[in-house]
N, CA and C atoms as an extended XYZ file, in Angstrom:
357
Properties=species:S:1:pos:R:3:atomname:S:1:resname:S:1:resid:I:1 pbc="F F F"
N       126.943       90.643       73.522 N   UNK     1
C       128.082       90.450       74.374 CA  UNK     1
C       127.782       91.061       75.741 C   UNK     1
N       127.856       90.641       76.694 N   UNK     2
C       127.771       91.030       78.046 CA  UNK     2
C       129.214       91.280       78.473 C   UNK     2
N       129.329       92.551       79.462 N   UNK     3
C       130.856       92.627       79.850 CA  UNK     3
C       130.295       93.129       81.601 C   UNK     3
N       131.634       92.591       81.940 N   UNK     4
C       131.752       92.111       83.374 CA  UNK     4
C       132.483       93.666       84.210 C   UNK     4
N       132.536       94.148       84.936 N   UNK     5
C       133.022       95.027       85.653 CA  UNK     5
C       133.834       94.650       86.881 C   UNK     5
N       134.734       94.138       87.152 N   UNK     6
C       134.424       93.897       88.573 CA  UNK     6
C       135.654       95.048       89.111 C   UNK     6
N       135.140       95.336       90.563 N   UNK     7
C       135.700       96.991       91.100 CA  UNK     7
C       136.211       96.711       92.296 C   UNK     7
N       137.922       97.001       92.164 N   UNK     8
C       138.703       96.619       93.350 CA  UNK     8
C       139.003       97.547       93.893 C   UNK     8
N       138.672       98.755       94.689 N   UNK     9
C       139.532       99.660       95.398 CA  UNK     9
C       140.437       99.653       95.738 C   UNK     9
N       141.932       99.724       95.659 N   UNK    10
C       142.766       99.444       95.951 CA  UNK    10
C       142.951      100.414       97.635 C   UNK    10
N       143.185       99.934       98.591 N   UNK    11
C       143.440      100.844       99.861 CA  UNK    11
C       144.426      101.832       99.611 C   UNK    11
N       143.558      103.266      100.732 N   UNK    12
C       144.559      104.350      100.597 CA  UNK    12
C       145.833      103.563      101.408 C   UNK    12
N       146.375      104.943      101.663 N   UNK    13
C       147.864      104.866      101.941 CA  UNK    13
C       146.952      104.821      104.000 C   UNK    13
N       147.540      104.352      104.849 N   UNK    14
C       147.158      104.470      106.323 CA  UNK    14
C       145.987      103.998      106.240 C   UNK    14
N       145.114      102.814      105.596 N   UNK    15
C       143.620      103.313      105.852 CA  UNK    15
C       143.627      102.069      107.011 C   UNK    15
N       142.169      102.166      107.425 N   UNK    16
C       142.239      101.875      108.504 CA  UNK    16
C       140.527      102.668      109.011 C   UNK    16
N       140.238      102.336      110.045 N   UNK    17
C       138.899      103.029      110.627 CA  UNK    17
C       138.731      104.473      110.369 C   UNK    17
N       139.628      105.416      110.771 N   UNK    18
C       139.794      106.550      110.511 CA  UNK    18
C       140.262      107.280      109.083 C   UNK    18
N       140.900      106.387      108.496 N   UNK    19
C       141.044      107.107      106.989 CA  UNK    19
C       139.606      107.115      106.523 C   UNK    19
N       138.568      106.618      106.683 N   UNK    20
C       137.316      107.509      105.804 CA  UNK    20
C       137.272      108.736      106.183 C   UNK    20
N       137.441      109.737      105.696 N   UNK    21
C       137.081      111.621      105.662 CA  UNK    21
C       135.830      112.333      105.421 C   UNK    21
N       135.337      111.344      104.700 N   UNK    22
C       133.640      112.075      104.728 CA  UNK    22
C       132.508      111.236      104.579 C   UNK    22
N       131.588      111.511      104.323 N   UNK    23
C       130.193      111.588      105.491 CA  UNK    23
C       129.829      110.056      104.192 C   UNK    23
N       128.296      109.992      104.395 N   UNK    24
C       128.036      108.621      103.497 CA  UNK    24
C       128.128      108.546      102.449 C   UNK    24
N       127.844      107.918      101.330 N   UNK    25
C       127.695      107.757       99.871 CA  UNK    25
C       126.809      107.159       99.523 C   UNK    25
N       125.851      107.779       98.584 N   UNK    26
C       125.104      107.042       98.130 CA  UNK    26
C       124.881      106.266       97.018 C   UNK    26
N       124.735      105.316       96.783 N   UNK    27
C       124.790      104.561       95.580 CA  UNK    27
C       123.595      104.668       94.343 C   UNK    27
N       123.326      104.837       93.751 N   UNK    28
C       122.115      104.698       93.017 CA  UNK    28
C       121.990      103.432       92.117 C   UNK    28
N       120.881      102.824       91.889 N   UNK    29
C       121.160      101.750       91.053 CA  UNK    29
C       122.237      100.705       91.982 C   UNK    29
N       121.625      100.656       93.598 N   UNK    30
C       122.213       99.605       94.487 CA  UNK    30
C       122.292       98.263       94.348 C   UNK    30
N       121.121       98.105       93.936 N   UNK    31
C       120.456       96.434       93.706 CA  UNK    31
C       120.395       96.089       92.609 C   UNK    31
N       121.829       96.546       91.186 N   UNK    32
C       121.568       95.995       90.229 CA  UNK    32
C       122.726       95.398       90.412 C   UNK    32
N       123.761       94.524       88.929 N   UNK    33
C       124.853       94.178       89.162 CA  UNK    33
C       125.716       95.194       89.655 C   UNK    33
N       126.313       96.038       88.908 N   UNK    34
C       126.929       96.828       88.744 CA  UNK    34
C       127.600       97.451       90.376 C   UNK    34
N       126.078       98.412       90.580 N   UNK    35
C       125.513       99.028       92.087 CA  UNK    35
C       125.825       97.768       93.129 C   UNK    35
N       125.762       96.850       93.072 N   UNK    36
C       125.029       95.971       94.699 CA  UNK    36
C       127.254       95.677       94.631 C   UNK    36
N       128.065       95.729       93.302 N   UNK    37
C       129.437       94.991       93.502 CA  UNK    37
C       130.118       96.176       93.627 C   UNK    37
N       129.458       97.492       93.457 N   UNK    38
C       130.692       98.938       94.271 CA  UNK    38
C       130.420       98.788       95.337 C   UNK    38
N       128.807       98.727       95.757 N   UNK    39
C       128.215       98.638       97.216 CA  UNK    39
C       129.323       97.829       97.799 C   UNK    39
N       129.190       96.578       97.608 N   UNK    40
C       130.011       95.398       98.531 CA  UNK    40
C       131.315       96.027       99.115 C   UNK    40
N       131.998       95.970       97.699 N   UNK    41
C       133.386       96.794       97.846 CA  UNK    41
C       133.598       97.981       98.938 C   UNK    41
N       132.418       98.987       98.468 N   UNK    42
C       133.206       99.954       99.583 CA  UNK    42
C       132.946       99.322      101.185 C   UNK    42
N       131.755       98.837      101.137 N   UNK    43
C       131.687       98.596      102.836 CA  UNK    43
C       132.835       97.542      103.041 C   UNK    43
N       133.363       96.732      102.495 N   UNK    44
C       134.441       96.145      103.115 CA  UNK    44
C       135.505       96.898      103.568 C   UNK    44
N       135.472       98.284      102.731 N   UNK    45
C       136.734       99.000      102.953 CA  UNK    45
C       136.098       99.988      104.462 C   UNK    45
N       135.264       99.806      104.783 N   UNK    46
C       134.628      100.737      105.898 CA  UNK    46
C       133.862      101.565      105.783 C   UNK    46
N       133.481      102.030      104.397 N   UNK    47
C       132.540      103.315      104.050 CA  UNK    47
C       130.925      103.073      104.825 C   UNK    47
N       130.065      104.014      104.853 N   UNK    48
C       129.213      103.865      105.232 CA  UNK    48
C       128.137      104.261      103.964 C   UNK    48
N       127.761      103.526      103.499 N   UNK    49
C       126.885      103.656      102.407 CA  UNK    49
C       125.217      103.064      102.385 C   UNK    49
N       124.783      104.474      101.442 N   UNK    50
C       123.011      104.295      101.479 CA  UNK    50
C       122.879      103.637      100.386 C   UNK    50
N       121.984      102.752       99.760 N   UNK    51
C       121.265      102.320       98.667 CA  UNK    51
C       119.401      103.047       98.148 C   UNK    51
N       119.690      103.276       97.306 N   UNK    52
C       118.565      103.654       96.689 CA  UNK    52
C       118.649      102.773       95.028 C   UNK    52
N       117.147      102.301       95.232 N   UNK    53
C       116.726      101.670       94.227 CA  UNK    53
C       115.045      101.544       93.984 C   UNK    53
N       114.397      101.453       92.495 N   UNK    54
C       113.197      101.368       92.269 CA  UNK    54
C       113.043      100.043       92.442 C   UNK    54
N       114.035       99.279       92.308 N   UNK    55
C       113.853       97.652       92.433 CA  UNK    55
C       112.959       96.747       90.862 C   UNK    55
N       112.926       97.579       89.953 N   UNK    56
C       112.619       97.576       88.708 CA  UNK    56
C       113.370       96.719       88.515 C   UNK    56
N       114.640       96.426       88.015 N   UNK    57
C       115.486       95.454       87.646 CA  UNK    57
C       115.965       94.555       88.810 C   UNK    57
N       116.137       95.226       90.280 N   UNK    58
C       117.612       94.849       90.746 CA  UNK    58
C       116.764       94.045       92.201 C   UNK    58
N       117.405       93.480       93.044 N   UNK    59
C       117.589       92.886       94.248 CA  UNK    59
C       117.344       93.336       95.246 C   UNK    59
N       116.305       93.138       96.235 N   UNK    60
C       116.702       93.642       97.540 CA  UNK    60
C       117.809       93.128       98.192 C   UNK    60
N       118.354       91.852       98.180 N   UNK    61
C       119.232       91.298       98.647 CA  UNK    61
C       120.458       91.384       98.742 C   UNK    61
N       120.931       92.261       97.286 N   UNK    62
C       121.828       93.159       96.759 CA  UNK    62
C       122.151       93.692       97.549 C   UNK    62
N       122.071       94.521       98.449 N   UNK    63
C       122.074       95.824       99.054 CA  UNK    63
C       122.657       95.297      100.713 C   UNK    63
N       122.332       94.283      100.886 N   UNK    64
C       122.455       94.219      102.631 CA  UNK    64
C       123.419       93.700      102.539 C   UNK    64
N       123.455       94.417      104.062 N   UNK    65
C       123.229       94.663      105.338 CA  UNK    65
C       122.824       96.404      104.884 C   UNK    65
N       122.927       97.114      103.941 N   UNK    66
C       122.906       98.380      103.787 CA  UNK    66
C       121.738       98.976      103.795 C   UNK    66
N       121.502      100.270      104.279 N   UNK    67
C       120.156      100.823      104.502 CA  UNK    67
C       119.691      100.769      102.820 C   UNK    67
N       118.277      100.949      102.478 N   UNK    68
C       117.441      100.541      101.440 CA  UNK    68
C       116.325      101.504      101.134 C   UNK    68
N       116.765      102.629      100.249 N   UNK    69
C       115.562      103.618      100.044 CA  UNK    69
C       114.793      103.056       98.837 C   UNK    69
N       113.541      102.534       98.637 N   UNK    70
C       113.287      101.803       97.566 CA  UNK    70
C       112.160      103.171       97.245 C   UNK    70
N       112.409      103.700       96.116 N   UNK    71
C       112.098      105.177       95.311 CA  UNK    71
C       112.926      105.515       93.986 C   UNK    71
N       112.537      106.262       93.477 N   UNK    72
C       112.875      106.699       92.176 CA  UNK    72
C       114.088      107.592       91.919 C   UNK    72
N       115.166      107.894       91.502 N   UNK    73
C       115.754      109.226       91.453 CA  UNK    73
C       115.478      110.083       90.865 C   UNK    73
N       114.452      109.350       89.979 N   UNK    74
C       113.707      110.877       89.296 CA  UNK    74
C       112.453      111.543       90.637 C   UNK    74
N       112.499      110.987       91.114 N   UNK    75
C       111.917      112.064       92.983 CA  UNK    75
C       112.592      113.288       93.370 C   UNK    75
N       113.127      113.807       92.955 N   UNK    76
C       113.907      115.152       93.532 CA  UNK    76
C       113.460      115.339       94.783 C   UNK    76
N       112.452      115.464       95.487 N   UNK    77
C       112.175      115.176       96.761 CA  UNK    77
C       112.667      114.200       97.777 C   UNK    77
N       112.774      113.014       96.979 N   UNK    78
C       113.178      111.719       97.973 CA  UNK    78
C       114.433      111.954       98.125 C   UNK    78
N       115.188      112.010       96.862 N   UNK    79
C       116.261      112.197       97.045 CA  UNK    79
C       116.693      113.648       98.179 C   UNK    79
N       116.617      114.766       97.669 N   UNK    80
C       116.587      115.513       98.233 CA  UNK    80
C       117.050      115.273      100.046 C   UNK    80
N       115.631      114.346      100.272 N   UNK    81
C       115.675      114.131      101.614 CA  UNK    81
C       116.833      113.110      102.245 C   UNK    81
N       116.646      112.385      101.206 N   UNK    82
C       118.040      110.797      101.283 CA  UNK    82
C       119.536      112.010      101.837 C   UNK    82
N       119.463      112.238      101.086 N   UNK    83
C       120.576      113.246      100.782 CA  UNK    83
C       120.969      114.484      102.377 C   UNK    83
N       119.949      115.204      102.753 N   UNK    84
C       120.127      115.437      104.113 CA  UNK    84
C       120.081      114.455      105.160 C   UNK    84
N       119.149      113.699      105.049 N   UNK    85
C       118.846      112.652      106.403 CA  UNK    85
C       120.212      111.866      107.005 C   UNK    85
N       120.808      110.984      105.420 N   UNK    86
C       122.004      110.165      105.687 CA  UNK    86
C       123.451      111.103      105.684 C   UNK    86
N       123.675      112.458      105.314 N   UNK    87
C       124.660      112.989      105.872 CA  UNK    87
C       125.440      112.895      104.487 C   UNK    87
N       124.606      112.527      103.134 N   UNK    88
C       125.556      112.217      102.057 CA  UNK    88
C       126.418      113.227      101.584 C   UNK    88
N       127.823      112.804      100.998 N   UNK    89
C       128.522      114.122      100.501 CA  UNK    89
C       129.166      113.874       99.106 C   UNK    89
N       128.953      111.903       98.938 N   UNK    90
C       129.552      111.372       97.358 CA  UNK    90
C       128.156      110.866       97.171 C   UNK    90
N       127.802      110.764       95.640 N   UNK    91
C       126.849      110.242       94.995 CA  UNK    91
C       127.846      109.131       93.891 C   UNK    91
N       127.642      107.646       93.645 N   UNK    92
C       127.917      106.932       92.427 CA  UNK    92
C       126.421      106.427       91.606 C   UNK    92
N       126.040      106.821       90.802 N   UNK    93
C       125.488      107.239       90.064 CA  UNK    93
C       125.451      105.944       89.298 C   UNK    93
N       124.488      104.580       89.596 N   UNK    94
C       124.700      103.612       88.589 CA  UNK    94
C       123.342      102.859       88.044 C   UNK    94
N       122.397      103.727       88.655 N   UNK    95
C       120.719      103.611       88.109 CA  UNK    95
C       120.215      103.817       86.708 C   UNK    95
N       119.521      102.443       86.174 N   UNK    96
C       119.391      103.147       84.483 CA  UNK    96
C       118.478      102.373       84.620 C   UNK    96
N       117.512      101.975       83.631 N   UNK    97
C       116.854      101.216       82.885 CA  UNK    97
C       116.430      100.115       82.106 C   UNK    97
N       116.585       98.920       82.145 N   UNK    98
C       117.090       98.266       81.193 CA  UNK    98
C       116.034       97.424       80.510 C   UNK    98
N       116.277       97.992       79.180 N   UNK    99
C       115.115       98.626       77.897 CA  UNK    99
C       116.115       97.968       76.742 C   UNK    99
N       116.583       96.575       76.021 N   UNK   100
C       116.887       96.377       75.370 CA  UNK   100
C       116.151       96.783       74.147 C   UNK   100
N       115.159       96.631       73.556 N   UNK   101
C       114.127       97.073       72.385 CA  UNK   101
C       114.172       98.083       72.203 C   UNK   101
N       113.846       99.159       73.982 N   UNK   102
C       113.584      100.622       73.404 CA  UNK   102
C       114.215      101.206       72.636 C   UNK   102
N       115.295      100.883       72.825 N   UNK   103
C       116.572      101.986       72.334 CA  UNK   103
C       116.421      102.045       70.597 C   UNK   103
N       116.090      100.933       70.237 N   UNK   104
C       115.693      101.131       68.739 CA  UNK   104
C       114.347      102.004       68.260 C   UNK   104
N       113.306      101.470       69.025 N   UNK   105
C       111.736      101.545       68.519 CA  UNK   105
C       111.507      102.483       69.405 C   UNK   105
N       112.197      103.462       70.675 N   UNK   106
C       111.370      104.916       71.042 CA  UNK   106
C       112.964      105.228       71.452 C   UNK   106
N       113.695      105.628       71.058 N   UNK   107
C       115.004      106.308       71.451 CA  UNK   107
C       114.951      107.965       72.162 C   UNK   107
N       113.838      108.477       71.584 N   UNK   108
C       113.669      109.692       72.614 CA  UNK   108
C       113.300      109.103       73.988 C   UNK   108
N       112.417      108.883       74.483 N   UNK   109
C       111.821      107.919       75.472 CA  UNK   109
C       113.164      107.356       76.496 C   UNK   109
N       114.222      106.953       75.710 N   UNK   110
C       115.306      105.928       76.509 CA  UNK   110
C       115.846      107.419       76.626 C   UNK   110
N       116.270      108.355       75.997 N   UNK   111
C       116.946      109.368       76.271 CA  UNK   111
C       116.787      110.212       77.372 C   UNK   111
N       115.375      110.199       77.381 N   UNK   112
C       114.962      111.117       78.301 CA  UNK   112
C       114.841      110.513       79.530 C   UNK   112
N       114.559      108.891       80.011 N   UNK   113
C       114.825      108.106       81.112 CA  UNK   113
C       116.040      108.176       81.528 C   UNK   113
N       116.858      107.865       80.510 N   UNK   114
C       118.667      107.896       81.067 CA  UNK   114
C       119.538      108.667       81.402 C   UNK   114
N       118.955      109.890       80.956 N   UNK   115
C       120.120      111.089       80.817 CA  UNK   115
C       119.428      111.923       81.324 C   UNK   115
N       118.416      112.632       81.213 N   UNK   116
C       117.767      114.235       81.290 CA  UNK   116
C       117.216      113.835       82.416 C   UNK   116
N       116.254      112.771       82.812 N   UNK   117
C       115.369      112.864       83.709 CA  UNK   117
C       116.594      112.423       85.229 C   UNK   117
N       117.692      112.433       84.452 N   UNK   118
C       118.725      111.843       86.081 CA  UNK   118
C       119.391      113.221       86.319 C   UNK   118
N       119.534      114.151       85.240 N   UNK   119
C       120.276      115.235       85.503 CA  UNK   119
C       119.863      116.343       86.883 C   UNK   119
């Protein structure tokens, strides 16, 4: 079964150019489904948002007009730097793997990709 997400922000109360309050957001997992349809969403609402992606699964195409860090989040460095350079102060967190088989035949392996190595 495949299930669908789709993500409506509903507008604050006054928004408008100036209701954004803080600095960029970065998306992780930009250029997959999931990532590239929050992406969309917030920039319509005005946010200013980074994309980072390994591009393993997902799209460059996904992502634009939006800046495009194509790297790992398991980089603690890259990130690191993503993270000062663009002024980030929200992270959405939607980068994974997608390993239908593994999860049966090496489940440590998927564990440690999905969870520990993002922590």
């Amino acid at each position: 079964m495949i299930a669908a997400i789709i993500c409506a922000f509903p507008d604050p109360p006054d928004a408008g150019a100036d209701a954004v309050s803080h600095n960029a957001i970065l998306i992780t997992g930009a250029a997959g489904y999931i990532g590239s349809h929050v992406l969309l969403q917030l920039q319509a609402r005005g946010e200013q948002v980074v994309a980072i992606d390994n591009l393993s699964s997902g799209f460059r195409q996904a992502v634009l007009p939006a800046p495009l860090i194509v790297g790992d989040i398991g980089d603690r460095e890259l990130v690191a730097a993503v993270l000062r350079e663009h002024g980030i102060d929200t992270v959405m967190h939607f980068a994974c793997q997608h390993d239908r088989t593994g999860i049966g035949t090496r489940p440590a392996e998927i564990l440690r990709q999905q969870h520990l190595r993002n922590a």
